[in-house]
Biopython code that builds the backbone (N, CA, C, O; Angstrom):
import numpy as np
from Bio.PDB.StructureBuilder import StructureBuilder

atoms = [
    (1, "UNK", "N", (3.597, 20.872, -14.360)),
    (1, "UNK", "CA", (4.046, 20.270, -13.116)),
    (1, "UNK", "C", (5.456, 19.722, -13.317)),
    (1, "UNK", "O", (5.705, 18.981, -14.268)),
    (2, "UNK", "N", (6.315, 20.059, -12.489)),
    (2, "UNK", "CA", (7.074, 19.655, -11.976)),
    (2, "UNK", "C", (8.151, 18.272, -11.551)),
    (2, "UNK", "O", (9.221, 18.132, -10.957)),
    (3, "UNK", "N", (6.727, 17.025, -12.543)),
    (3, "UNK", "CA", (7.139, 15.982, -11.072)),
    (3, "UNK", "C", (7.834, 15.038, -12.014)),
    (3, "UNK", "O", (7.557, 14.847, -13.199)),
    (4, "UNK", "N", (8.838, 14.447, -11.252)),
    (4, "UNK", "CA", (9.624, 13.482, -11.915)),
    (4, "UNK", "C", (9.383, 11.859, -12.347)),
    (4, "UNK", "O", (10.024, 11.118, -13.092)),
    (5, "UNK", "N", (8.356, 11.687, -11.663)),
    (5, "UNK", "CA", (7.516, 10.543, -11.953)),
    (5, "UNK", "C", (6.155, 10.778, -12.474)),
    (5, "UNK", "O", (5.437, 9.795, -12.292)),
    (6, "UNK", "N", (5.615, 11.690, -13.018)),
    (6, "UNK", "CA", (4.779, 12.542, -13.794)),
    (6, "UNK", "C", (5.301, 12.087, -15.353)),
    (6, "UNK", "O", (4.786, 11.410, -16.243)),
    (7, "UNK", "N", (6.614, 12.828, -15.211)),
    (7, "UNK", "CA", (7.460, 13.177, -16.031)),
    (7, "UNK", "C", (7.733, 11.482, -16.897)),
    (7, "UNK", "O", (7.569, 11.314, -18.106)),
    (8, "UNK", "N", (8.028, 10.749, -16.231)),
    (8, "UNK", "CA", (8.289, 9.289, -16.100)),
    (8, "UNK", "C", (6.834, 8.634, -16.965)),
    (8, "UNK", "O", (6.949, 8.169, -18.099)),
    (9, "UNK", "N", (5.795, 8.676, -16.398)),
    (9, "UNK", "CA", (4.728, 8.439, -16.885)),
    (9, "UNK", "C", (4.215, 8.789, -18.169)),
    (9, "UNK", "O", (3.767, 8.010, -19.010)),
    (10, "UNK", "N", (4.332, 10.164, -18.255)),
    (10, "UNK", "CA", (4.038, 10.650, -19.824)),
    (10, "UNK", "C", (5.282, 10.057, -20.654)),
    (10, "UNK", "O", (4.751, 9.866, -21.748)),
    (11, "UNK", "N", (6.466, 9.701, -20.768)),
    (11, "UNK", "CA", (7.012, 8.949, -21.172)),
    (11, "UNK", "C", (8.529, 9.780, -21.549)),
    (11, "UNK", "O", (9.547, 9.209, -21.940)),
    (12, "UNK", "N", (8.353, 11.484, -21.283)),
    (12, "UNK", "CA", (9.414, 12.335, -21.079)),
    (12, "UNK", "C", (10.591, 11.737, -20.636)),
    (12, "UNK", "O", (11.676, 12.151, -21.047)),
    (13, "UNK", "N", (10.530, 11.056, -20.054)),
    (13, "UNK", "CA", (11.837, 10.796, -19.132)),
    (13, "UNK", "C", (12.016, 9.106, -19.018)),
    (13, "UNK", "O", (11.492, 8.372, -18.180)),
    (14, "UNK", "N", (13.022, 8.688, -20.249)),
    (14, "UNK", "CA", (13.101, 6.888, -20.188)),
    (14, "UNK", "C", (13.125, 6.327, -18.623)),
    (14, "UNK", "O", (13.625, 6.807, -17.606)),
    (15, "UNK", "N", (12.431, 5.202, -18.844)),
    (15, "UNK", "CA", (12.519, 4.306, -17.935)),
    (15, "UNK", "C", (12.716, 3.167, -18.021)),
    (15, "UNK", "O", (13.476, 3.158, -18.989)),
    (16, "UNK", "N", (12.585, 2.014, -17.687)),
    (16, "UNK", "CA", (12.503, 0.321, -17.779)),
    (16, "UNK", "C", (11.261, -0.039, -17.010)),
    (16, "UNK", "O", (10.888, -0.022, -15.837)),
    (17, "UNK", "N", (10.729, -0.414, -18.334)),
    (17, "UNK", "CA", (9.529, -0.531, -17.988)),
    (17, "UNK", "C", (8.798, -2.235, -18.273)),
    (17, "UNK", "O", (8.747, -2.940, -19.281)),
    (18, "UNK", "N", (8.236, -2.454, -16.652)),
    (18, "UNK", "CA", (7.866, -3.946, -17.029)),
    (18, "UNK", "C", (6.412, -3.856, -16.729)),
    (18, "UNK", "O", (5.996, -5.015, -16.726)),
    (19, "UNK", "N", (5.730, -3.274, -16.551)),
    (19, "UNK", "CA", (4.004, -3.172, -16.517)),
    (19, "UNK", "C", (3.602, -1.865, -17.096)),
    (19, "UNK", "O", (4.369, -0.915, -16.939)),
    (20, "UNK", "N", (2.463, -1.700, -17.764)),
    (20, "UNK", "CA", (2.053, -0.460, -17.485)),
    (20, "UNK", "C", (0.353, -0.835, -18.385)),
    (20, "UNK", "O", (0.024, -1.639, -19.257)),
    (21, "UNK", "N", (-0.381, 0.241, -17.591)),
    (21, "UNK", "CA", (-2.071, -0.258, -18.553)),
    (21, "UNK", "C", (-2.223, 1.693, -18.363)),
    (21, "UNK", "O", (-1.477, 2.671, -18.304)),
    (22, "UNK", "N", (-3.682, 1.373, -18.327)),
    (22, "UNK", "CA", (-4.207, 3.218, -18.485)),
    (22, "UNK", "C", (-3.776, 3.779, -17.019)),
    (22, "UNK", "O", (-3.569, 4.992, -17.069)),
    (23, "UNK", "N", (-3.571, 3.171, -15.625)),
    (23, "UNK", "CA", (-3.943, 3.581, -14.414)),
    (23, "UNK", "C", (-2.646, 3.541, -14.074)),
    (23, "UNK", "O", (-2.427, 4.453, -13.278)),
    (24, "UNK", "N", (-1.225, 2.611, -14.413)),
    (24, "UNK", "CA", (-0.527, 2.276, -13.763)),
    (24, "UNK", "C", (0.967, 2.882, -14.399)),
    (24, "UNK", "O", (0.919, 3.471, -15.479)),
    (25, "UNK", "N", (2.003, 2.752, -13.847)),
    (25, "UNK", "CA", (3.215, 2.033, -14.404)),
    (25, "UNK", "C", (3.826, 2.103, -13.595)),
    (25, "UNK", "O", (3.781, 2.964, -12.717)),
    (26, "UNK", "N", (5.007, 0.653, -13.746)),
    (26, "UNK", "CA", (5.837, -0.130, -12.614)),
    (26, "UNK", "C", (6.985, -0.089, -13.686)),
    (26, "UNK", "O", (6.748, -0.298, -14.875)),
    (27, "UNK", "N", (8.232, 0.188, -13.210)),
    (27, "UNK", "CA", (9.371, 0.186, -13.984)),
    (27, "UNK", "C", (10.932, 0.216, -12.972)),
    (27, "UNK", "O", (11.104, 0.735, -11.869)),
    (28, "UNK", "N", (11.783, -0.447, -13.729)),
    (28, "UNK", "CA", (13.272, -0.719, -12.426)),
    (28, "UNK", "C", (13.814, 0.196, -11.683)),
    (28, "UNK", "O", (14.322, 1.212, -12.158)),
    (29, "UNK", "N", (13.766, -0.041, -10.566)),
    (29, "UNK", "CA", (14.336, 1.093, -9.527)),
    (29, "UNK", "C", (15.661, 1.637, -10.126)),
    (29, "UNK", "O", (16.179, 0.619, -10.585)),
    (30, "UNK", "N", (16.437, 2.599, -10.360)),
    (30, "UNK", "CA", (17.907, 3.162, -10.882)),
    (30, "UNK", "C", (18.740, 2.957, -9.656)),
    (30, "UNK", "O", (19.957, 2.947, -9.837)),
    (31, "UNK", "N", (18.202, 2.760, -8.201)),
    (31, "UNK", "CA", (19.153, 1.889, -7.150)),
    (31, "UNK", "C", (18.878, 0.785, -6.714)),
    (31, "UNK", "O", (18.249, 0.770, -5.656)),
    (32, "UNK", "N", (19.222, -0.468, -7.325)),
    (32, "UNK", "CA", (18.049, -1.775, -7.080)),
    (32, "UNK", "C", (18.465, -1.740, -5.408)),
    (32, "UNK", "O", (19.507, -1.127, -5.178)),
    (33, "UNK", "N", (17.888, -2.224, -4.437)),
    (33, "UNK", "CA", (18.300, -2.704, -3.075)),
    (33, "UNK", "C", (18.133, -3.919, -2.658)),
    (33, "UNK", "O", (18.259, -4.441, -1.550)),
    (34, "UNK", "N", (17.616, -4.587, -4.416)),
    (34, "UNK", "CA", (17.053, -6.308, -3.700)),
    (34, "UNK", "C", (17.525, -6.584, -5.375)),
    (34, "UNK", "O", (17.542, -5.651, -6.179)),
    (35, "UNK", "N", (17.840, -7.777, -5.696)),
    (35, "UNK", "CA", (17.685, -8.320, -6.758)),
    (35, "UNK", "C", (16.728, -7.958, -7.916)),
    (35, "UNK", "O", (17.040, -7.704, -9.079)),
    (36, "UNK", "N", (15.526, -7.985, -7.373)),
    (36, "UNK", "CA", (13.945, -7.110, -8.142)),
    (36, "UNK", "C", (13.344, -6.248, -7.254)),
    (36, "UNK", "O", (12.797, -6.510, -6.183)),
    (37, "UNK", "N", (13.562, -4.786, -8.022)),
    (37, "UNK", "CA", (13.264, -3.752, -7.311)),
    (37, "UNK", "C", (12.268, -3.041, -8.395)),
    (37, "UNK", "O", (12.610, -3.510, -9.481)),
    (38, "UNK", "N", (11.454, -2.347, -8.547)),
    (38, "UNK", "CA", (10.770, -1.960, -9.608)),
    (38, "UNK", "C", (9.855, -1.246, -8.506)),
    (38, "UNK", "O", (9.514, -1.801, -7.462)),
    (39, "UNK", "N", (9.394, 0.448, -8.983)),
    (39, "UNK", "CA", (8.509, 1.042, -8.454)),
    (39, "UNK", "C", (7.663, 0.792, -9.463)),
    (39, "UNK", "O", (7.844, 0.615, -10.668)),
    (40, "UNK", "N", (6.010, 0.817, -8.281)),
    (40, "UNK", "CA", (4.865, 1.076, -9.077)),
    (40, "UNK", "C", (4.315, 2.296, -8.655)),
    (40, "UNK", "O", (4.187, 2.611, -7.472)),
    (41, "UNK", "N", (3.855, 3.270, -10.018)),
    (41, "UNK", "CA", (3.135, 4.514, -9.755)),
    (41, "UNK", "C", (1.869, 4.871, -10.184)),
    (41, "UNK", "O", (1.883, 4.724, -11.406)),
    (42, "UNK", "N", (0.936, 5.206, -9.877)),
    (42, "UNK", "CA", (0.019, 5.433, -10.720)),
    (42, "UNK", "C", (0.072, 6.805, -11.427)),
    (42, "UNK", "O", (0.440, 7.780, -10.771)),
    (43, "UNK", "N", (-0.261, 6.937, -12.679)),
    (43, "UNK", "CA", (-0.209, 7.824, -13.604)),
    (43, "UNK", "C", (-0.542, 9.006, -13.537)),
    (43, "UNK", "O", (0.202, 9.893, -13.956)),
    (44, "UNK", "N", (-2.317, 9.376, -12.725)),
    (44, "UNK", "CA", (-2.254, 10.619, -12.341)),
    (44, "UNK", "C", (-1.562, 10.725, -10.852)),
    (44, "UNK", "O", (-1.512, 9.837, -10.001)),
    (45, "UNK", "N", (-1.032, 12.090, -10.778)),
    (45, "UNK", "CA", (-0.179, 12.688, -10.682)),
    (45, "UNK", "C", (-1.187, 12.513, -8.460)),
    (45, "UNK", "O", (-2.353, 12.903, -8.400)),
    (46, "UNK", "N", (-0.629, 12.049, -7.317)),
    (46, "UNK", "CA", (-1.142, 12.210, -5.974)),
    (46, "UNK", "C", (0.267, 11.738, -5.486)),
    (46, "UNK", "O", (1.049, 10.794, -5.591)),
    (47, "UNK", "N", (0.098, 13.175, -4.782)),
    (47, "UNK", "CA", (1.496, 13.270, -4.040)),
    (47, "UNK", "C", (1.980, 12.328, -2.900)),
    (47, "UNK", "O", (3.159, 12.441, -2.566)),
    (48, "UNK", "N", (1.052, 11.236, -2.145)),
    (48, "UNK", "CA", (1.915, 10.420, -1.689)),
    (48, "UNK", "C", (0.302, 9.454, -1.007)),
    (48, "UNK", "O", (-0.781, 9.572, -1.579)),
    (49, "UNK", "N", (0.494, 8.563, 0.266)),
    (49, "UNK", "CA", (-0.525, 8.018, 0.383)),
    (49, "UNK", "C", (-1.357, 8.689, 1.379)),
    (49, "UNK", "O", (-2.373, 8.128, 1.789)),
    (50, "UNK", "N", (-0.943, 10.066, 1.883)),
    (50, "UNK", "CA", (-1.729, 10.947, 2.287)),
    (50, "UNK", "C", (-2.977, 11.250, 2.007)),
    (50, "UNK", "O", (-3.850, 11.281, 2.875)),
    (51, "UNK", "N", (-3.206, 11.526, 0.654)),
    (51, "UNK", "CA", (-3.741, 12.245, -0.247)),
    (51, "UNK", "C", (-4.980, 10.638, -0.520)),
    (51, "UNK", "O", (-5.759, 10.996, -1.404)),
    (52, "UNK", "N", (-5.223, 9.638, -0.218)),
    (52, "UNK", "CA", (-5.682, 8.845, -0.169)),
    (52, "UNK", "C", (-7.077, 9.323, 0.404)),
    (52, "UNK", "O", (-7.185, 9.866, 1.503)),
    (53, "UNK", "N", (-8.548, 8.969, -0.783)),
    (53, "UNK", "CA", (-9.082, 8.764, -0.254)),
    (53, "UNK", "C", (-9.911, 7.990, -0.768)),
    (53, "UNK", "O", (-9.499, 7.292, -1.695)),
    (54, "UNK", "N", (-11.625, 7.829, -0.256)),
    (54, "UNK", "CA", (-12.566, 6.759, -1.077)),
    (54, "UNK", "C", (-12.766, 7.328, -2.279)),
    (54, "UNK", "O", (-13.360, 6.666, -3.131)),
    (55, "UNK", "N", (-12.508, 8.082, -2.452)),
    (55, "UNK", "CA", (-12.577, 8.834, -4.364)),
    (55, "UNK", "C", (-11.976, 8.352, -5.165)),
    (55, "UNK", "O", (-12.407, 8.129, -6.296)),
    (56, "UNK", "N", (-10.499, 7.997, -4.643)),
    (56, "UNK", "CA", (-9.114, 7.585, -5.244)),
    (56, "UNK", "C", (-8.601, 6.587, -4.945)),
    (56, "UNK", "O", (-7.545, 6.277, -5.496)),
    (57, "UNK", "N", (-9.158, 5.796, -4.015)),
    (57, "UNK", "CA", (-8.257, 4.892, -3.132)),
    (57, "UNK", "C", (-8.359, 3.565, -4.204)),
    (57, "UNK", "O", (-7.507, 2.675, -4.213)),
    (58, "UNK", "N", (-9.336, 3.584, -4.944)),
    (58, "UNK", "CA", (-9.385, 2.307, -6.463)),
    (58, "UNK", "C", (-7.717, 2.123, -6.857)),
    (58, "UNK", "O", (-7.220, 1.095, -6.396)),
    (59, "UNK", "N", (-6.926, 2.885, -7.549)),
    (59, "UNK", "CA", (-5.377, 3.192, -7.802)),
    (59, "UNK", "C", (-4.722, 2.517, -6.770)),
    (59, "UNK", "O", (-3.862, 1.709, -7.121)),
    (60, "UNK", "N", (-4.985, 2.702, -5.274)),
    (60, "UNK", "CA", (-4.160, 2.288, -4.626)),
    (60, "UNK", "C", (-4.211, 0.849, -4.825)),
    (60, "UNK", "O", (-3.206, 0.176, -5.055)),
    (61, "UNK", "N", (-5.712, 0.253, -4.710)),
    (61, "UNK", "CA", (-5.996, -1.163, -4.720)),
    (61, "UNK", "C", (-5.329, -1.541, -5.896)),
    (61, "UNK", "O", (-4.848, -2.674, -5.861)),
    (62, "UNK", "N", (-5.144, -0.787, -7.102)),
    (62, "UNK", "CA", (-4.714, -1.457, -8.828)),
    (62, "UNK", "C", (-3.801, -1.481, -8.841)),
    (62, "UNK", "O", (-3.295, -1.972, -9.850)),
    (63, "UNK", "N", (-2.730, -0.889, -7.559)),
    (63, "UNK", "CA", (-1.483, -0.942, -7.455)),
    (63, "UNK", "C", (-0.933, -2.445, -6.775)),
    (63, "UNK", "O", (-0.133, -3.255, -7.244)),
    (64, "UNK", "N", (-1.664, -2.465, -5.541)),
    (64, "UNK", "CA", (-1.414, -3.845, -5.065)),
    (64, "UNK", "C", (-1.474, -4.959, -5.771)),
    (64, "UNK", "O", (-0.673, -5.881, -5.614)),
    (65, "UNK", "N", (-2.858, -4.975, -6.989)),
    (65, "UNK", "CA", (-2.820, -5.827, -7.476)),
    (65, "UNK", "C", (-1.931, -5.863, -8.661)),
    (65, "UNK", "O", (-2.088, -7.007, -9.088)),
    (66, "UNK", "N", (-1.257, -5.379, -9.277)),
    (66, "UNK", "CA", (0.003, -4.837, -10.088)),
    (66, "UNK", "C", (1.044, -5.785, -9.501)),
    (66, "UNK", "O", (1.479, -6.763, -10.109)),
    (67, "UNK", "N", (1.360, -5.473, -8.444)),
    (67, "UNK", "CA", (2.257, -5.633, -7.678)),
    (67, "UNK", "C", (1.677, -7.541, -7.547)),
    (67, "UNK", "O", (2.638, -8.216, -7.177)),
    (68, "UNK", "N", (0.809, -8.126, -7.698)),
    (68, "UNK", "CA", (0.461, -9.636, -7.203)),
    (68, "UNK", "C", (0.607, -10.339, -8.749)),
    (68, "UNK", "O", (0.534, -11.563, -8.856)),
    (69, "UNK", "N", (0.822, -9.455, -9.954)),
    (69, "UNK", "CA", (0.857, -9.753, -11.472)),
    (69, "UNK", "C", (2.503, -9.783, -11.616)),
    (69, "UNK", "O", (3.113, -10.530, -12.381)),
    (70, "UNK", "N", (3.115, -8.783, -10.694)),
    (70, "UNK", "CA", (4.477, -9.227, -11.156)),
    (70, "UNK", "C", (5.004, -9.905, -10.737)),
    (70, "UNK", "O", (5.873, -10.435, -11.429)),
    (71, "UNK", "N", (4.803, -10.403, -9.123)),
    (71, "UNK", "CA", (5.427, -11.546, -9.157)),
    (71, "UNK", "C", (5.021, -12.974, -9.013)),
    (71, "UNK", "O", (5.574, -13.879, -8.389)),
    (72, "UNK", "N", (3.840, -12.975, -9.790)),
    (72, "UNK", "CA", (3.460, -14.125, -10.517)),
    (72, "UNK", "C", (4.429, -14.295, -11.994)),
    (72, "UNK", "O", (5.176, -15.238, -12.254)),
    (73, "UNK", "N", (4.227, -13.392, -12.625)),
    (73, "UNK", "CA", (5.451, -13.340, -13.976)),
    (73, "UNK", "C", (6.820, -13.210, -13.700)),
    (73, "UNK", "O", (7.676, -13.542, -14.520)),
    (74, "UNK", "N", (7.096, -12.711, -12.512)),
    (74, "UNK", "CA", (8.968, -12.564, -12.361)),
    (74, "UNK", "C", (9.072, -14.394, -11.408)),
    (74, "UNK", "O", (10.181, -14.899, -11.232)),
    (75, "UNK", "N", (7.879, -15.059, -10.964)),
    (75, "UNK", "CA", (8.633, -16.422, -10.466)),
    (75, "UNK", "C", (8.973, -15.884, -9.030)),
    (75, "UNK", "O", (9.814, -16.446, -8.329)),
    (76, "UNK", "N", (8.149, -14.555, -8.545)),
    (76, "UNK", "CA", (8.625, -14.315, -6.833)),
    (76, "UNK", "C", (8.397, -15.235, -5.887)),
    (76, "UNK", "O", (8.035, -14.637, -4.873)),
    (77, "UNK", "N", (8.438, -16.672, -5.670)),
    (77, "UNK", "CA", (7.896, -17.396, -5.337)),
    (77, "UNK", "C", (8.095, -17.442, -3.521)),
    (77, "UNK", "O", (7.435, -18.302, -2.938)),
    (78, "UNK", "N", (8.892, -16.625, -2.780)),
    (78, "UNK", "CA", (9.787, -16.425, -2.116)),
    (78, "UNK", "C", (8.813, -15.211, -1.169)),
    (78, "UNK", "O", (8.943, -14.789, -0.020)),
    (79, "UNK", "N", (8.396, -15.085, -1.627)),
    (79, "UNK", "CA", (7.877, -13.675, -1.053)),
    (79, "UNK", "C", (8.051, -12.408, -2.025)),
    (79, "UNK", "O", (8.634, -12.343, -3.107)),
    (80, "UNK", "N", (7.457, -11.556, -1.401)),
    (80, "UNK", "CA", (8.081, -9.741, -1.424)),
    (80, "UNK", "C", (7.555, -8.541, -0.639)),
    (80, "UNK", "O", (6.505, -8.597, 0.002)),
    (81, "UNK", "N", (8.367, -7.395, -0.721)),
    (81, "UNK", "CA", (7.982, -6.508, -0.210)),
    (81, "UNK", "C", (7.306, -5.395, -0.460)),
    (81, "UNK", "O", (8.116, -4.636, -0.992)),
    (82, "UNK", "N", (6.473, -4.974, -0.390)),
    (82, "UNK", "CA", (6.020, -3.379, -0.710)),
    (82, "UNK", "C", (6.209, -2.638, 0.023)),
    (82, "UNK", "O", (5.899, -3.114, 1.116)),
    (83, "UNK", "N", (6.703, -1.278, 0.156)),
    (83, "UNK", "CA", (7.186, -0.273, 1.128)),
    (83, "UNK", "C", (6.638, 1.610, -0.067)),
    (83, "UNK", "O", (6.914, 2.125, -1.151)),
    (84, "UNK", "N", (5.719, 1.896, 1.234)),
    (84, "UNK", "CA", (5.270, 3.085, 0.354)),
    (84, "UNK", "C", (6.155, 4.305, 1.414)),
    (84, "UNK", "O", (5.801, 4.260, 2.592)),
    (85, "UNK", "N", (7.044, 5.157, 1.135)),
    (85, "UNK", "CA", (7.208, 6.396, 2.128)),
    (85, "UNK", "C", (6.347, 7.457, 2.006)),
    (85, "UNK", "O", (5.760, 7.806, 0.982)),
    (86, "UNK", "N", (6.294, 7.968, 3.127)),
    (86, "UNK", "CA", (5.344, 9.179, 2.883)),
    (86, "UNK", "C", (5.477, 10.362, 3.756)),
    (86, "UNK", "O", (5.028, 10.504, 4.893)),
    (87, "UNK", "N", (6.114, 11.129, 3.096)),
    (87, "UNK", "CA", (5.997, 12.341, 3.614)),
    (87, "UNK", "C", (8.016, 12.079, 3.966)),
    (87, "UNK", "O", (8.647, 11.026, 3.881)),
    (88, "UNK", "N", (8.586, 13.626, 4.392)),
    (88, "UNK", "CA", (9.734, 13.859, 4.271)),
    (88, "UNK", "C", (10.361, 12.997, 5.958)),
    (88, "UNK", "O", (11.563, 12.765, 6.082)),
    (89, "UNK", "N", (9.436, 12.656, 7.000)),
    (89, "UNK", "CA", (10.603, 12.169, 7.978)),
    (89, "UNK", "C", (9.968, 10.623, 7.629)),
    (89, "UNK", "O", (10.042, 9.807, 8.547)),
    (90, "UNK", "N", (9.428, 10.239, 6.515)),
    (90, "UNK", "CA", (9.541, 8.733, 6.217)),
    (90, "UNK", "C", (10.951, 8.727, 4.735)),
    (90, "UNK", "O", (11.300, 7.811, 3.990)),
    (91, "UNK", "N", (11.327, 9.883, 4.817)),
    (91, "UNK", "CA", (12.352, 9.544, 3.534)),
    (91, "UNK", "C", (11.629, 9.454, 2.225)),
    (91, "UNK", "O", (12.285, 8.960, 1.308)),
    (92, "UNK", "N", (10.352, 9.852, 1.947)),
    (92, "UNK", "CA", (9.698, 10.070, 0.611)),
    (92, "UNK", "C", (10.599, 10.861, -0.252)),
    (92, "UNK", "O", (10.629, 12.087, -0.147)),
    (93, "UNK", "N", (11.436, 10.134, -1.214)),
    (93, "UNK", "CA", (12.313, 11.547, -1.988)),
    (93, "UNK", "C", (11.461, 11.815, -3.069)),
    (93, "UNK", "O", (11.446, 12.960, -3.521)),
    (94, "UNK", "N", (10.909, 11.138, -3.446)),
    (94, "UNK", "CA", (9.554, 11.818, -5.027)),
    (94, "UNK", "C", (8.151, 11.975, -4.191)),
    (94, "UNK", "O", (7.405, 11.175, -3.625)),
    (95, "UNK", "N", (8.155, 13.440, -4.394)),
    (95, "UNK", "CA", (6.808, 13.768, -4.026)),
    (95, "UNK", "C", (5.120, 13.527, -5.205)),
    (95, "UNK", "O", (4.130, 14.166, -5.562)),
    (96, "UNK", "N", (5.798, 12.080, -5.393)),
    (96, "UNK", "CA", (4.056, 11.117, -6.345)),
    (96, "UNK", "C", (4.076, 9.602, -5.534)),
    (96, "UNK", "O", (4.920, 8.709, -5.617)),
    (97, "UNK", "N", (3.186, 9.644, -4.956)),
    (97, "UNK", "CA", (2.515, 8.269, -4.908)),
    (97, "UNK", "C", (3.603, 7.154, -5.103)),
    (97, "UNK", "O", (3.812, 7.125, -6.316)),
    (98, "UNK", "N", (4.428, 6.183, -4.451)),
    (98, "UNK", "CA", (4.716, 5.131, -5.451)),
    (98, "UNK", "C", (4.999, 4.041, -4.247)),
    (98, "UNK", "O", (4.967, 4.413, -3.074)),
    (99, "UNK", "N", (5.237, 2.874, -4.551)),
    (99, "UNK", "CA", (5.460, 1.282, -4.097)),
    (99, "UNK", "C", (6.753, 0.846, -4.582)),
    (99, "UNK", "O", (7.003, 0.757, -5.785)),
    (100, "UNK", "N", (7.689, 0.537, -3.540)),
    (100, "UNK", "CA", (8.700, 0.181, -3.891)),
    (100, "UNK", "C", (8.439, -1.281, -3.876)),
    (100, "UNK", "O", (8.006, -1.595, -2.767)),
    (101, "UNK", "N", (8.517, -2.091, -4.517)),
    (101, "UNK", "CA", (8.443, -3.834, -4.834)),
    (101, "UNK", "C", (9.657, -4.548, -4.336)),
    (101, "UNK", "O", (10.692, -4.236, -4.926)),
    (102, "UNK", "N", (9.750, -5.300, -3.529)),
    (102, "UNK", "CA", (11.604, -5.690, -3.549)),
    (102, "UNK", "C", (10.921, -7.267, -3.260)),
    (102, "UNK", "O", (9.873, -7.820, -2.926)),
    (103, "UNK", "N", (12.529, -7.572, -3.705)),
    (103, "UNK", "CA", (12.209, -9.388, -3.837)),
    (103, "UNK", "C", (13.603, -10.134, -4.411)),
    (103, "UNK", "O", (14.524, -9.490, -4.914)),
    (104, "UNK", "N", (13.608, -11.180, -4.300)),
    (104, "UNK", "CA", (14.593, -11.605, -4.567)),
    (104, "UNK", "C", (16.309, -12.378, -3.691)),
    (104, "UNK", "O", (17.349, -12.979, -3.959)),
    (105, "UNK", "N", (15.462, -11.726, -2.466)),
    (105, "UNK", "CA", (16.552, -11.731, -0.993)),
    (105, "UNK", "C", (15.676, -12.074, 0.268)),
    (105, "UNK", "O", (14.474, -11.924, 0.488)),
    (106, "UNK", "N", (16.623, -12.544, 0.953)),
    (106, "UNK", "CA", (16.128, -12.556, 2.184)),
    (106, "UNK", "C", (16.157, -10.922, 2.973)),
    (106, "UNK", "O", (17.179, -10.298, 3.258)),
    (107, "UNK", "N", (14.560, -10.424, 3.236)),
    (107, "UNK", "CA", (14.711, -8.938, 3.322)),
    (107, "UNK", "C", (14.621, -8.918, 4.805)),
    (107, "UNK", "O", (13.915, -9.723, 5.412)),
    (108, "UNK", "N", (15.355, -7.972, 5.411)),
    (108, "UNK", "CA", (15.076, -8.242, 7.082)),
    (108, "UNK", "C", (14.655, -7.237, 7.519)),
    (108, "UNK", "O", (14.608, -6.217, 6.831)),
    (109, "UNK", "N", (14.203, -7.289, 8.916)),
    (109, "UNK", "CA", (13.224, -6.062, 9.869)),
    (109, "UNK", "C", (14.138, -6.404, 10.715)),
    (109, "UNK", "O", (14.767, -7.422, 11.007)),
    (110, "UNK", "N", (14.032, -4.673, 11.240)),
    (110, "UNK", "CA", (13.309, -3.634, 10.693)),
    (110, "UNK", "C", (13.959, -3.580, 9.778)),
    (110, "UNK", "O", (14.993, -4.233, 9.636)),
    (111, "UNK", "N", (13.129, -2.180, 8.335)),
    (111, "UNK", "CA", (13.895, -2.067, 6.872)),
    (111, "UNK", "C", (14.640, -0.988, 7.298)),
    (111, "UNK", "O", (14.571, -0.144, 6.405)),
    (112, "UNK", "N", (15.418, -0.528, 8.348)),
    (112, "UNK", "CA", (16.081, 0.635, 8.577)),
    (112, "UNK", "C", (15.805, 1.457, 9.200)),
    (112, "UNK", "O", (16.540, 2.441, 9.285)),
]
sb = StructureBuilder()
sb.init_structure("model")
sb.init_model(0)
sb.init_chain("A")
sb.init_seg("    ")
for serial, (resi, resn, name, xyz) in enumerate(atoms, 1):
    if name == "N":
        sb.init_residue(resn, " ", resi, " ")
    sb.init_atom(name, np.array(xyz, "f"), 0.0, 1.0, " ", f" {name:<3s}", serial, name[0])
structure = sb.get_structure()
């Protein structure tokens, strides 16, 4: 396969990495858009939140809660955001699963 966050996961391709267990990994966005930006992905390989179902949908939940571990440890005290795209007219540019985390700013609506 193909995939660049696949790729990311098996460990092929460096990242910055601030979480990761058997199900997960969350590591720094390469365009931050907030102060703390860090995607979370889960490891096997589901192309976006489409592909969601009660079989699989556990990952999604281990993601959120991922996402409630970091910013307890980063001090997000402020809030944050999660933003999943999906599919090509939401601007999904990696076709895997992932959570963009942002924090750190005052984030405003709409996100664009």
């Amino acid at each position: 396969m193909d995939c660049l966050f696949c790729k990311i996961a098996a460990g092929e391709i460096p990242s910055e990495k601030v979480y990761e267990d058997d199900t997960v990994l969350a590591f720094r966005d390469i365009d931050p858009q907030a102060p703390f930006h860090v995607l979370i992905i889960p490891k096997e390989h589901m192309e976006s939140a489409a592909v969601v179902t009660p079989q699989n949908s556990g990952v999604v939940a281990h993601m959120a809660e991922v996402a409630a571990i970091l910013a307890k440890e980063n001090g997000l005290t402020g809030g944050f955001r999660l933003v999943s795209n999906c599919g090509a007219d939401a601007m999904q540019s990696v076709p895997h699963l992932h959570v963009h985390m942002l924090a750190g700013r005052l984030l405003g609506w709409p996100p664009g």
